[in-house]
Jmol script that loads the backbone (N, CA, C; Angstrom):
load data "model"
ATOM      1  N   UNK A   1     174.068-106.012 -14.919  1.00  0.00           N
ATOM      2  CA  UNK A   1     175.433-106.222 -15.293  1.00  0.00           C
ATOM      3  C   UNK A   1     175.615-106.219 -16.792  1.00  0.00           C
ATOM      4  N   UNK A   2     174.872-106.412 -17.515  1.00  0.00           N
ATOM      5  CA  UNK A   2     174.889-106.513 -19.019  1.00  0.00           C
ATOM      6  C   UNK A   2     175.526-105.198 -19.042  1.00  0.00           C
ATOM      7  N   UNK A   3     176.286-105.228 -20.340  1.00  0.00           N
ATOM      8  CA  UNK A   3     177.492-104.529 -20.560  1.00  0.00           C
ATOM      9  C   UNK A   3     177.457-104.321 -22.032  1.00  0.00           C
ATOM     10  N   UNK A   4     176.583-103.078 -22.563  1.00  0.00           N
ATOM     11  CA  UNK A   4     176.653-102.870 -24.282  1.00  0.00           C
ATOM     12  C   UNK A   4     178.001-102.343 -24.707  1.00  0.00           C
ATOM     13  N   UNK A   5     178.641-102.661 -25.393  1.00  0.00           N
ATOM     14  CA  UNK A   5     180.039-101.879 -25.978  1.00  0.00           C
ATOM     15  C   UNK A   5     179.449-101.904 -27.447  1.00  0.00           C
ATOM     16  N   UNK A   6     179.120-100.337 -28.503  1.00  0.00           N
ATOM     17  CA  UNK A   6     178.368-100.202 -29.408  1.00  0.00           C
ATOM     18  C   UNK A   6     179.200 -99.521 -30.169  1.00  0.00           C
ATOM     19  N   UNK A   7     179.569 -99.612 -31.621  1.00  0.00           N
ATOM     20  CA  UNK A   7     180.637 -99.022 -32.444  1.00  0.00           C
ATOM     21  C   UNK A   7     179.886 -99.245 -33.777  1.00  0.00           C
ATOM     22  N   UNK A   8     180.053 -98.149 -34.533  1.00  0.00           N
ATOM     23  CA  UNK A   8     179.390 -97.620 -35.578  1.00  0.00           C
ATOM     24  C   UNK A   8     178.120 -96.978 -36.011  1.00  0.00           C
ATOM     25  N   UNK A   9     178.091 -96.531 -34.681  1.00  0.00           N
ATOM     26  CA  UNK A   9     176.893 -95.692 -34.465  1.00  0.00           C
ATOM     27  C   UNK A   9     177.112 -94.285 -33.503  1.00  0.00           C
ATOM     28  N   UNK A  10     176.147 -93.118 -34.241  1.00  0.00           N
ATOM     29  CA  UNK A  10     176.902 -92.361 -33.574  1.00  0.00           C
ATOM     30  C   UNK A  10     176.416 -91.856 -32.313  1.00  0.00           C
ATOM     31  N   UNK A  11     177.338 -91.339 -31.233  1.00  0.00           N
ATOM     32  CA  UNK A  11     176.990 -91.088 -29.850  1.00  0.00           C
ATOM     33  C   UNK A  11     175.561 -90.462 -29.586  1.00  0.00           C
ATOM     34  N   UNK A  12     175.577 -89.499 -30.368  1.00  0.00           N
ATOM     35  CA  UNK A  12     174.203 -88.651 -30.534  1.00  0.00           C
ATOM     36  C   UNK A  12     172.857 -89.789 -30.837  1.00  0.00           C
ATOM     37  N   UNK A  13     173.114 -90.193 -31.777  1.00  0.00           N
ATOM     38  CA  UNK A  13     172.033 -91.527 -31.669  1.00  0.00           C
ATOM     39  C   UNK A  13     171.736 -92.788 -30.512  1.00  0.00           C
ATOM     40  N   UNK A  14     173.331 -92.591 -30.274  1.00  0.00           N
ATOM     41  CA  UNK A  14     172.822 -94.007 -29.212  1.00  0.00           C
ATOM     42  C   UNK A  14     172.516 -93.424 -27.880  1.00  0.00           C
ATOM     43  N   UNK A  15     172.538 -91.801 -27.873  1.00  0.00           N
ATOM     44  CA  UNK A  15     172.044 -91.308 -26.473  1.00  0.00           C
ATOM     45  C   UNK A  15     171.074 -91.022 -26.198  1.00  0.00           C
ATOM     46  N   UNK A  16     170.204 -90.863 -27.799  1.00  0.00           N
ATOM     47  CA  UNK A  16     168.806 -90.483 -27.906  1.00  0.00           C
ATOM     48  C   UNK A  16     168.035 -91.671 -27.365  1.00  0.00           C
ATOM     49  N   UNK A  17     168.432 -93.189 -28.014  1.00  0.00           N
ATOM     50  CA  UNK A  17     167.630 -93.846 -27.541  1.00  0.00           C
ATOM     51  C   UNK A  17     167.866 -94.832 -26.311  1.00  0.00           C
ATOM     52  N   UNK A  18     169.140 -94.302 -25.487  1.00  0.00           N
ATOM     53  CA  UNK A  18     169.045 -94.984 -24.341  1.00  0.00           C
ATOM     54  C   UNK A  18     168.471 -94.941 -23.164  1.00  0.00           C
ATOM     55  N   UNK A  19     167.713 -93.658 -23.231  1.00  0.00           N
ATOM     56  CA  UNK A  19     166.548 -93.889 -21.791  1.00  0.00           C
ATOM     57  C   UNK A  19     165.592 -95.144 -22.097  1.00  0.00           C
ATOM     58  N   UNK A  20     164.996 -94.874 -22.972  1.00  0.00           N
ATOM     59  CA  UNK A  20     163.824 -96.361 -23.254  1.00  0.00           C
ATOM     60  C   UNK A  20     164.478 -97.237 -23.523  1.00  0.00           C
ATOM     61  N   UNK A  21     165.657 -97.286 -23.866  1.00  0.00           N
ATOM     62  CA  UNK A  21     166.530 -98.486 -24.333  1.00  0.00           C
ATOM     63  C   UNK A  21     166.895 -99.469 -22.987  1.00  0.00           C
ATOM     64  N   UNK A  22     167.283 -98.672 -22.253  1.00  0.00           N
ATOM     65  CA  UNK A  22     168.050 -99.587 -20.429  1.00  0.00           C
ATOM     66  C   UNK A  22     166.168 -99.774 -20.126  1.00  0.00           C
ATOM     67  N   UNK A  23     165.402 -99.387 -19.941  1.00  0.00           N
ATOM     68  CA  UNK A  23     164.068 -99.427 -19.717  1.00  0.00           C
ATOM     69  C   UNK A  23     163.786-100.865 -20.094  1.00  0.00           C
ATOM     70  N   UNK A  24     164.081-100.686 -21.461  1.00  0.00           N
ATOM     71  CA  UNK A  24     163.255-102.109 -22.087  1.00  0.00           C
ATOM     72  C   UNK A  24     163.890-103.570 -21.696  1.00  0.00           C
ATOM     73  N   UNK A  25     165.635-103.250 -21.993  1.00  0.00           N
ATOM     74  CA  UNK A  25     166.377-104.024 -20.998  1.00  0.00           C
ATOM     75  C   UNK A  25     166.178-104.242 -19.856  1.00  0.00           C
ATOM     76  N   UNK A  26     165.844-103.391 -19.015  1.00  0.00           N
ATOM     77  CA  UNK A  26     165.968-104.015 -17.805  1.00  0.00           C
ATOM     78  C   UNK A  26     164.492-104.805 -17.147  1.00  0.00           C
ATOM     79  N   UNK A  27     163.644-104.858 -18.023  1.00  0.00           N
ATOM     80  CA  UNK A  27     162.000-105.270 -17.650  1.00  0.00           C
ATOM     81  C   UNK A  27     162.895-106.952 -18.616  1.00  0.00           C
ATOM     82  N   UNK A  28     163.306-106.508 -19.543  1.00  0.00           N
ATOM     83  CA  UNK A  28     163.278-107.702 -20.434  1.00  0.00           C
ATOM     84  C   UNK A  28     164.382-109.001 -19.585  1.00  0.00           C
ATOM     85  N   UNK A  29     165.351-108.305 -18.927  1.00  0.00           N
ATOM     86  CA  UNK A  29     166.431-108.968 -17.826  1.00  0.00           C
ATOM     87  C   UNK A  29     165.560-109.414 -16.572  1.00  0.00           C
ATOM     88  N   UNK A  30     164.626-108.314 -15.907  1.00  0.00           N
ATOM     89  CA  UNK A  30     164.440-108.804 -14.719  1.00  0.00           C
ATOM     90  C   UNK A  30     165.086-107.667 -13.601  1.00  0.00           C
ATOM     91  N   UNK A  31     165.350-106.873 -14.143  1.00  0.00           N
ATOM     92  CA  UNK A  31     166.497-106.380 -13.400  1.00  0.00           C
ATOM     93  C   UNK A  31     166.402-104.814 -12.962  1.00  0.00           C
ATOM     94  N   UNK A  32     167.442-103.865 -12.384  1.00  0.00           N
ATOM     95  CA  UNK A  32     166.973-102.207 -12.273  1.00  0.00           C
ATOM     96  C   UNK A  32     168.191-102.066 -13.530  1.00  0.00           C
ATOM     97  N   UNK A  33     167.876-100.918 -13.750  1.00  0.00           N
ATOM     98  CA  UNK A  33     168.145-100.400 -14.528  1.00  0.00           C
ATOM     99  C   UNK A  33     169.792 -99.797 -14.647  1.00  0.00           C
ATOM    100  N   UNK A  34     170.070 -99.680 -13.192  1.00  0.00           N
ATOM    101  CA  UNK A  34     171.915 -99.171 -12.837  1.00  0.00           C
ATOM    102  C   UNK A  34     172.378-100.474 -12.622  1.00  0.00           C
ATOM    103  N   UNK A  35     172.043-101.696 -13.407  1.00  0.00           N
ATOM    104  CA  UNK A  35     172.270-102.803 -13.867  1.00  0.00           C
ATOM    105  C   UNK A  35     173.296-102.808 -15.189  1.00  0.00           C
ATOM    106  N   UNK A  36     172.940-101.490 -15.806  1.00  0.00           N
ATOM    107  CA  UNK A  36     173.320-101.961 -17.226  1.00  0.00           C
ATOM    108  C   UNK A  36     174.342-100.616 -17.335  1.00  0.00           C
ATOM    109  N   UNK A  37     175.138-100.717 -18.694  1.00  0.00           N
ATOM    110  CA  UNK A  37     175.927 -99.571 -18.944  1.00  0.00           C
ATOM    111  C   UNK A  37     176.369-100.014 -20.337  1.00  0.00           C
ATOM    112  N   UNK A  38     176.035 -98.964 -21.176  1.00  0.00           N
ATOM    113  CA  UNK A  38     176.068 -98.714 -22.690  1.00  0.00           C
ATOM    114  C   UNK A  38     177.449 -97.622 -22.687  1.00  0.00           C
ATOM    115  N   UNK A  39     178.620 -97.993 -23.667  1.00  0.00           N
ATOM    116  CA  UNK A  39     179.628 -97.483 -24.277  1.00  0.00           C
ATOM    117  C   UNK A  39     179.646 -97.285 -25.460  1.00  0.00           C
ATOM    118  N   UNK A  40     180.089 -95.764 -26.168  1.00  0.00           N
ATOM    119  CA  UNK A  40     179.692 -95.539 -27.219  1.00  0.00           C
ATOM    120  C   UNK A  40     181.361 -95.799 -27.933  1.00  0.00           C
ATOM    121  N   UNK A  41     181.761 -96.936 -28.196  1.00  0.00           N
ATOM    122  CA  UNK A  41     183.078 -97.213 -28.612  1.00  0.00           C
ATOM    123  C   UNK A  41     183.188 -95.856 -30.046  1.00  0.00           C
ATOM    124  N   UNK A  42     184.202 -95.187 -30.363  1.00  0.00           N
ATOM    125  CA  UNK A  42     185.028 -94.321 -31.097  1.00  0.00           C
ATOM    126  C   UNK A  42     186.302 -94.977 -32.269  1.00  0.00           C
ATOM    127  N   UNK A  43     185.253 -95.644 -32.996  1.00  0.00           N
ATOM    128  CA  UNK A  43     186.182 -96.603 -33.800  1.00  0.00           C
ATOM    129  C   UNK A  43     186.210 -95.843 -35.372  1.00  0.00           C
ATOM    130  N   UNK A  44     187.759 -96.022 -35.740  1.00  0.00           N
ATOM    131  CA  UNK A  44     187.982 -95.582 -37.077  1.00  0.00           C
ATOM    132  C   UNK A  44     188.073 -97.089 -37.921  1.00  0.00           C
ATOM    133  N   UNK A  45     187.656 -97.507 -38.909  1.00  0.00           N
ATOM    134  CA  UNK A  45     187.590 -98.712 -39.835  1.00  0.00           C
ATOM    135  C   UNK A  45     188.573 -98.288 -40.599  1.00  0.00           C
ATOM    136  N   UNK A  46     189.441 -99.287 -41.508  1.00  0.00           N
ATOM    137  CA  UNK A  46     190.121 -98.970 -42.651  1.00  0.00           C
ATOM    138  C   UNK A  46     190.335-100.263 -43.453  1.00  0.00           C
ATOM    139  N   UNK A  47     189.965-100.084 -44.386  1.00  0.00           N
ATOM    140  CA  UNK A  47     189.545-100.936 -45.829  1.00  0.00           C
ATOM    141  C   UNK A  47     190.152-100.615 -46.971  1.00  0.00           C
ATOM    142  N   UNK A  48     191.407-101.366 -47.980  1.00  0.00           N
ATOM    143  CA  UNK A  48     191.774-101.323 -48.979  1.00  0.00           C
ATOM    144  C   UNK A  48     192.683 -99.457 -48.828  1.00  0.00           C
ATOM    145  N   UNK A  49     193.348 -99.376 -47.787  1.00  0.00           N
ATOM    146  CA  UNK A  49     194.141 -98.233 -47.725  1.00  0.00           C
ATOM    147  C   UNK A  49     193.722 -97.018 -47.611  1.00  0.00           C
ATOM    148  N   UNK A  50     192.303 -97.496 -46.563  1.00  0.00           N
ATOM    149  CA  UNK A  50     192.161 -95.551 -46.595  1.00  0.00           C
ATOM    150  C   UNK A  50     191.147 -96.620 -45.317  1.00  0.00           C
ATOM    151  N   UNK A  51     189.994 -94.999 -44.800  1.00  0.00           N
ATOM    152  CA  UNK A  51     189.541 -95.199 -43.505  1.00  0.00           C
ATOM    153  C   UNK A  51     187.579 -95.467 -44.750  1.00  0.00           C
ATOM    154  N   UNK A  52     186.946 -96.311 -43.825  1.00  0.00           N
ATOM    155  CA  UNK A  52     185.910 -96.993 -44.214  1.00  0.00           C
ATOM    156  C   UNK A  52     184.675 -96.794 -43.437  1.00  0.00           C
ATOM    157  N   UNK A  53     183.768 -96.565 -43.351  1.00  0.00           N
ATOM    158  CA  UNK A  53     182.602 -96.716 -42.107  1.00  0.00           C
ATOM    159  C   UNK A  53     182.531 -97.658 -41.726  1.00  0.00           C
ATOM    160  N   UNK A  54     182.407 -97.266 -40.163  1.00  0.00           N
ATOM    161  CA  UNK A  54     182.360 -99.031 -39.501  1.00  0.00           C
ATOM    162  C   UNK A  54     181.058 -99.541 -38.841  1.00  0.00           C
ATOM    163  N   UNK A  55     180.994-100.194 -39.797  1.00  0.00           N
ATOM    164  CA  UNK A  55     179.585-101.360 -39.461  1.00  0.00           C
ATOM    165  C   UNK A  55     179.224-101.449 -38.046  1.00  0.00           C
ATOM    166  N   UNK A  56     177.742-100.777 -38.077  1.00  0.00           N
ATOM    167  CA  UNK A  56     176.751-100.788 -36.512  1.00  0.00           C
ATOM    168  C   UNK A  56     177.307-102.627 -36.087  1.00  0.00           C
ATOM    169  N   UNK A  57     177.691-102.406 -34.958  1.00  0.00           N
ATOM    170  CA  UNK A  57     178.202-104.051 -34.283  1.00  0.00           C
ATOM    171  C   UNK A  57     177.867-103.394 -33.033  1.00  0.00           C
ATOM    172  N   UNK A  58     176.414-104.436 -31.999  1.00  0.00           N
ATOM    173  CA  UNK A  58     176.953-104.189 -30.555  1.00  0.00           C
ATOM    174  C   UNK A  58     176.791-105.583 -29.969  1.00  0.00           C
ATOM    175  N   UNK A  59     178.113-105.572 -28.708  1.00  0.00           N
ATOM    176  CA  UNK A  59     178.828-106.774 -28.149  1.00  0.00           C
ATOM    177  C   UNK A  59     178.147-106.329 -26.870  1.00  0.00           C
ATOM    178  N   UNK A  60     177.139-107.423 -26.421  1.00  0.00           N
ATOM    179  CA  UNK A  60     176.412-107.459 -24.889  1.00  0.00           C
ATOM    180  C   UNK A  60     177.414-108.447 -24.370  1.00  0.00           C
ATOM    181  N   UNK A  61     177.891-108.099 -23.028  1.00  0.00           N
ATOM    182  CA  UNK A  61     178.765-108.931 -22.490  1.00  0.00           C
ATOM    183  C   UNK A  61     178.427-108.730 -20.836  1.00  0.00           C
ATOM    184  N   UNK A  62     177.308-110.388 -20.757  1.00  0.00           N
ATOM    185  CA  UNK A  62     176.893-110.349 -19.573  1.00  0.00           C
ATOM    186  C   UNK A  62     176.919-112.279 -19.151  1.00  0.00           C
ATOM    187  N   UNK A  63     176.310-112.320 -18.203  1.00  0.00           N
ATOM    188  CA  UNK A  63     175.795-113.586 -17.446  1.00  0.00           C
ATOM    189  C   UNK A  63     174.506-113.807 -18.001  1.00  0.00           C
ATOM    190  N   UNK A  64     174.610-115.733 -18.876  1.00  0.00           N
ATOM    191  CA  UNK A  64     173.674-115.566 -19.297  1.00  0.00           C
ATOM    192  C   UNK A  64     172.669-116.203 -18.822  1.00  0.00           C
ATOM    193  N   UNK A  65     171.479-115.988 -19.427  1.00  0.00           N
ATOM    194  CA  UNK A  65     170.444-115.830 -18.871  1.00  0.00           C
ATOM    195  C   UNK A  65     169.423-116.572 -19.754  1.00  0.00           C
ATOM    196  N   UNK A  66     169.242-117.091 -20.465  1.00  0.00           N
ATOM    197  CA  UNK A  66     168.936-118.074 -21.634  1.00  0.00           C
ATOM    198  C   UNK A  66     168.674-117.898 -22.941  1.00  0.00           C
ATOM    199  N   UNK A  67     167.949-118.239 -24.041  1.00  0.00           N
ATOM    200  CA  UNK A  67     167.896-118.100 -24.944  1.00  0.00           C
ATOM    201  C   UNK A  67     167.059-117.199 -25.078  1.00  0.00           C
ATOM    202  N   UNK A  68     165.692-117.565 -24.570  1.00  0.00           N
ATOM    203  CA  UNK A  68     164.813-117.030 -24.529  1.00  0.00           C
ATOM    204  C   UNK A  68     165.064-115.315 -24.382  1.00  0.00           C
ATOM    205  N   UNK A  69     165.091-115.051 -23.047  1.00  0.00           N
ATOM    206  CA  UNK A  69     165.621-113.711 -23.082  1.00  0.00           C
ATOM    207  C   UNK A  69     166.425-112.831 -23.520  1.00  0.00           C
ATOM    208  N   UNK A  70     167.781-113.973 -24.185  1.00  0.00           N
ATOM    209  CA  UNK A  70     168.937-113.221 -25.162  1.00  0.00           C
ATOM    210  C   UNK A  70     168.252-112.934 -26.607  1.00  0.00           C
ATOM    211  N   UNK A  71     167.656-113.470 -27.006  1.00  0.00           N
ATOM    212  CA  UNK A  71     166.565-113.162 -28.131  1.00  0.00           C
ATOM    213  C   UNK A  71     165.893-112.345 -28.069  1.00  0.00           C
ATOM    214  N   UNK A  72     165.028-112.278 -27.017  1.00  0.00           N
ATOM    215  CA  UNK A  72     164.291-110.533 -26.561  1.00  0.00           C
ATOM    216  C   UNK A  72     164.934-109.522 -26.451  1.00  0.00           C
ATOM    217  N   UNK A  73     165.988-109.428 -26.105  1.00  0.00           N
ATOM    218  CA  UNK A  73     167.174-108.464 -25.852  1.00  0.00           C
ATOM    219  C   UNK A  73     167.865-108.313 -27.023  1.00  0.00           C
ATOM    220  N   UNK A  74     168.145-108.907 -27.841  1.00  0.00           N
ATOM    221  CA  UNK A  74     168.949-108.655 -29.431  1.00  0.00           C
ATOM    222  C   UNK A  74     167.726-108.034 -29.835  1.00  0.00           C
ATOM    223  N   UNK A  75     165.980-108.131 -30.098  1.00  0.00           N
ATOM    224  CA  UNK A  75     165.521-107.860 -30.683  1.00  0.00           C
ATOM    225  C   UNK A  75     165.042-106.072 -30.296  1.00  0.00           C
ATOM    226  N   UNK A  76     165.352-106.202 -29.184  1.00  0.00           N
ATOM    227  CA  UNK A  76     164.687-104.789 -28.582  1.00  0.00           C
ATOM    228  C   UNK A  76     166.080-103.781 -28.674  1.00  0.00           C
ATOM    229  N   UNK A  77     167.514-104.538 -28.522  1.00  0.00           N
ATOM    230  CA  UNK A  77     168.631-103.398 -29.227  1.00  0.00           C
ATOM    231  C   UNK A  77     168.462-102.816 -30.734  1.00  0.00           C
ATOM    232  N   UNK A  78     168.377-103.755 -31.600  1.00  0.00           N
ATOM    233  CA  UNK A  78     168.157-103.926 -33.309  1.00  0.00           C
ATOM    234  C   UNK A  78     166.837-103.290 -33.393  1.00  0.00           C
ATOM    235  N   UNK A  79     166.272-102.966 -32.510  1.00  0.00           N
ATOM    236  CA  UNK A  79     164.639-102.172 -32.597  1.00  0.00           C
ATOM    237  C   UNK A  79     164.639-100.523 -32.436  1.00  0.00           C
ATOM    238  N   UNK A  80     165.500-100.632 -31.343  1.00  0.00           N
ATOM    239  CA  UNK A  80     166.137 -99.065 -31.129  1.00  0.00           C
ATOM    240  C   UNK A  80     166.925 -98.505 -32.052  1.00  0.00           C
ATOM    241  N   UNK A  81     167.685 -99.029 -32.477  1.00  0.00           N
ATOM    242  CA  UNK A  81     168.406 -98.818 -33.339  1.00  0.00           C
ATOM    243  C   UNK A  81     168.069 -98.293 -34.663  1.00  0.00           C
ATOM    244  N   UNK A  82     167.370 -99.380 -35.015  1.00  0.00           N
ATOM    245  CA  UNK A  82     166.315 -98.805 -36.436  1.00  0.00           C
ATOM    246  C   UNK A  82     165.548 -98.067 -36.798  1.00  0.00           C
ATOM    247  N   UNK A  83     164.928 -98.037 -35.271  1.00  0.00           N
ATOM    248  CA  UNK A  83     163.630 -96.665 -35.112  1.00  0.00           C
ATOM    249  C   UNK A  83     164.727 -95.494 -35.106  1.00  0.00           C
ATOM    250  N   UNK A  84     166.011 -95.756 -34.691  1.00  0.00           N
ATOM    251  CA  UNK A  84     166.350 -93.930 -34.654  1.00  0.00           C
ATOM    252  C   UNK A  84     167.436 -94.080 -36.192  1.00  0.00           C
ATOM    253  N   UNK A  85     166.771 -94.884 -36.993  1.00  0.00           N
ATOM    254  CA  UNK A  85     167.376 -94.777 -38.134  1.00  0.00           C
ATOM    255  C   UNK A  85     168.660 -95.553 -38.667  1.00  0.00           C
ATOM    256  N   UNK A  86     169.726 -96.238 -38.033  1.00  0.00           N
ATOM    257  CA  UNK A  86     170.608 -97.311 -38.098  1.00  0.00           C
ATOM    258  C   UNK A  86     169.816 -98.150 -39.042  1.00  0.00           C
ATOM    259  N   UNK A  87     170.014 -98.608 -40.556  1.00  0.00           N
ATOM    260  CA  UNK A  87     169.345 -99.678 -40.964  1.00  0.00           C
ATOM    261  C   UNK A  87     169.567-100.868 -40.863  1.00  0.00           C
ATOM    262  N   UNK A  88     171.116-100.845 -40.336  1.00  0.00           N
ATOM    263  CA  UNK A  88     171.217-102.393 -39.886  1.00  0.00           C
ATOM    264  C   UNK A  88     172.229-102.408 -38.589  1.00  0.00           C
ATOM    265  N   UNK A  89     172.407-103.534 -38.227  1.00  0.00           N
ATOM    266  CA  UNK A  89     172.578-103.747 -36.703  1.00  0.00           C
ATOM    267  C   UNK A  89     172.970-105.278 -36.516  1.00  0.00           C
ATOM    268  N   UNK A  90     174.461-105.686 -36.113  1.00  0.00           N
ATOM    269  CA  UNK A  90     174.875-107.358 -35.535  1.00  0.00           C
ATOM    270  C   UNK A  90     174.492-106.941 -33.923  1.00  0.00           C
ATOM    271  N   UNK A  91     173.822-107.857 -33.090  1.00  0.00           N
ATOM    272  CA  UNK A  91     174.306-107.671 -31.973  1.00  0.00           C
ATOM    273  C   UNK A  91     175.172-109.495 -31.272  1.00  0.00           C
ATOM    274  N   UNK A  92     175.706-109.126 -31.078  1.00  0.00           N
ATOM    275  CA  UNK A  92     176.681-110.584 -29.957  1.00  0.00           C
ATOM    276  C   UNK A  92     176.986-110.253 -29.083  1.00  0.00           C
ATOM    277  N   UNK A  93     176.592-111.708 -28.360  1.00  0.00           N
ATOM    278  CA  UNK A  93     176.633-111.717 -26.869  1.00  0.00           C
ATOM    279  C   UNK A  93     178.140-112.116 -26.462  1.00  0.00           C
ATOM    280  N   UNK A  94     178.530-112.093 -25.169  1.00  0.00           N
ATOM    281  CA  UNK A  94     180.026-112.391 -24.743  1.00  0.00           C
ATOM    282  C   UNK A  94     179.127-112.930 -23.567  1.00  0.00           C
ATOM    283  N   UNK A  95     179.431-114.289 -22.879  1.00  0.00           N
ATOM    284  CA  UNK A  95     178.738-114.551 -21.639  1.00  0.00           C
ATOM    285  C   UNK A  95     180.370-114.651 -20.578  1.00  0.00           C
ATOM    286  N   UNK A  96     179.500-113.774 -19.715  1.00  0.00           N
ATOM    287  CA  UNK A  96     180.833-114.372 -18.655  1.00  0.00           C
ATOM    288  C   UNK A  96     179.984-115.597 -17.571  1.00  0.00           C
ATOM    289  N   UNK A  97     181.680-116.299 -17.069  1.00  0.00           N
ATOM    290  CA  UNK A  97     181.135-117.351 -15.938  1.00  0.00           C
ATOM    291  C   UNK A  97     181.029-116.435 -14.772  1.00  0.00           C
ATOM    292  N   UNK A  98     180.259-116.272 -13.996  1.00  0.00           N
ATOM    293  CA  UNK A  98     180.373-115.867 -12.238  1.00  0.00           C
ATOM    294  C   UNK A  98     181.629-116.201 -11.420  1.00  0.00           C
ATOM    295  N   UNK A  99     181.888-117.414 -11.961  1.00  0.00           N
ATOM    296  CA  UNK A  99     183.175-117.726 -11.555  1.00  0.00           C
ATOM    297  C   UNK A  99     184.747-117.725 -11.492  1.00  0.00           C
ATOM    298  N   UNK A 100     184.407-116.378 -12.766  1.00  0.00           N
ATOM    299  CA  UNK A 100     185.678-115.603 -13.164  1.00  0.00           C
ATOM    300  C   UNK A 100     185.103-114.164 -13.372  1.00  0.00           C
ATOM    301  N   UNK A 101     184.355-113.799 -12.498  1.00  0.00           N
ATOM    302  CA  UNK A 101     184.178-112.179 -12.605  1.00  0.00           C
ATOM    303  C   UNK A 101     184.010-111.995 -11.220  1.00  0.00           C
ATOM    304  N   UNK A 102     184.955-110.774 -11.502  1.00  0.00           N
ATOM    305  CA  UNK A 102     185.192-110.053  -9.627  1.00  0.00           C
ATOM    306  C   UNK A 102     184.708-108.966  -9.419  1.00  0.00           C
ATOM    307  N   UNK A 103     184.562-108.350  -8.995  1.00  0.00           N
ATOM    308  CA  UNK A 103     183.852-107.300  -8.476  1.00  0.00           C
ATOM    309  C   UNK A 103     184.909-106.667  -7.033  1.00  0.00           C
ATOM    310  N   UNK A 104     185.551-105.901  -7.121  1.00  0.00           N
ATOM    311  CA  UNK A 104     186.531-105.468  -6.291  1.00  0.00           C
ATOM    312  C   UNK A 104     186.964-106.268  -5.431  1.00  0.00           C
ATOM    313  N   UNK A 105     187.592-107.229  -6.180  1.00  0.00           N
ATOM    314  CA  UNK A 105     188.131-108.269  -5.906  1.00  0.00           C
ATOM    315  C   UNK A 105     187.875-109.753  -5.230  1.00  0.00           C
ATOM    316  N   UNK A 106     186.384-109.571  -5.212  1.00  0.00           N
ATOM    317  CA  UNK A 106     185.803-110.605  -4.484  1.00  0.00           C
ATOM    318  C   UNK A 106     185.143-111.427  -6.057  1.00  0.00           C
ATOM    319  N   UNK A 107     184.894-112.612  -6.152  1.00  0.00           N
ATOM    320  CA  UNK A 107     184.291-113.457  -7.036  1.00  0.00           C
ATOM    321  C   UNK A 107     182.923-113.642  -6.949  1.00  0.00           C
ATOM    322  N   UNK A 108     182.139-113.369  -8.141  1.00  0.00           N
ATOM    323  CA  UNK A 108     180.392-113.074  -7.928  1.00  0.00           C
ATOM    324  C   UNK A 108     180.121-114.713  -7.855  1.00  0.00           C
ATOM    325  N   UNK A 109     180.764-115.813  -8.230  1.00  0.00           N
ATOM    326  CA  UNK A 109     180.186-117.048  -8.017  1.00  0.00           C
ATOM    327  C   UNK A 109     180.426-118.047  -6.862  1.00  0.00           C
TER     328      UNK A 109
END
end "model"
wireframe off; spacefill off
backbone 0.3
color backbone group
């Protein structure tokens, strides 16, 4: 269920490294792999009246799962990232409750 939404990076890069990328995620979750789904958000920045590059930011927005593993998982996004050249990288988490996420209309908690 983890849910990457990734902006300031470009598609071509973040497609190169998402086979090993859901890989590493999903050993590092516990989980298969059609678990996860990476979005290559299409964002224009604008700074002091004109358009700006927008800062590598990716927002994981899943059920969490503890520290421990949210730490392994920031470190292995910010790893991919760098190896395909991105020199820097925020990642933040969004946790949802089970108890407010539906799934065609039924409640996962």
């Amino acid at each position: 269920m983890p849910q990457l939404s990734v902006r300031g990076v470009e598609t071509s890069v973040l497609a190169k490294v998402s086979g090993q990328l859901i890989e590493d995620m999903a050993r590092i979750c516990s989980c298969g792999t059609d678990n996860f789904t990476i979005d290559a958000l299409q964002t224009v920045s604008v700074f002091g009246g004109g358009t700006a590059p927008t800062y590598p930011f990716v927002e994981i927005a899943w059920f969490d799962r503890g520290q421990a593993v949210q730490d392994e998982l920031a470190r292995a996004v910010t790893a991919h990232l760098n190896g395909a050249g991105v020199a820097e990288v925020e990642v933040a988490f969004k946790v949802y409750k089970e108890s407010a996420y539906y799934i065609n209309g039924r409640v996962c908690g």
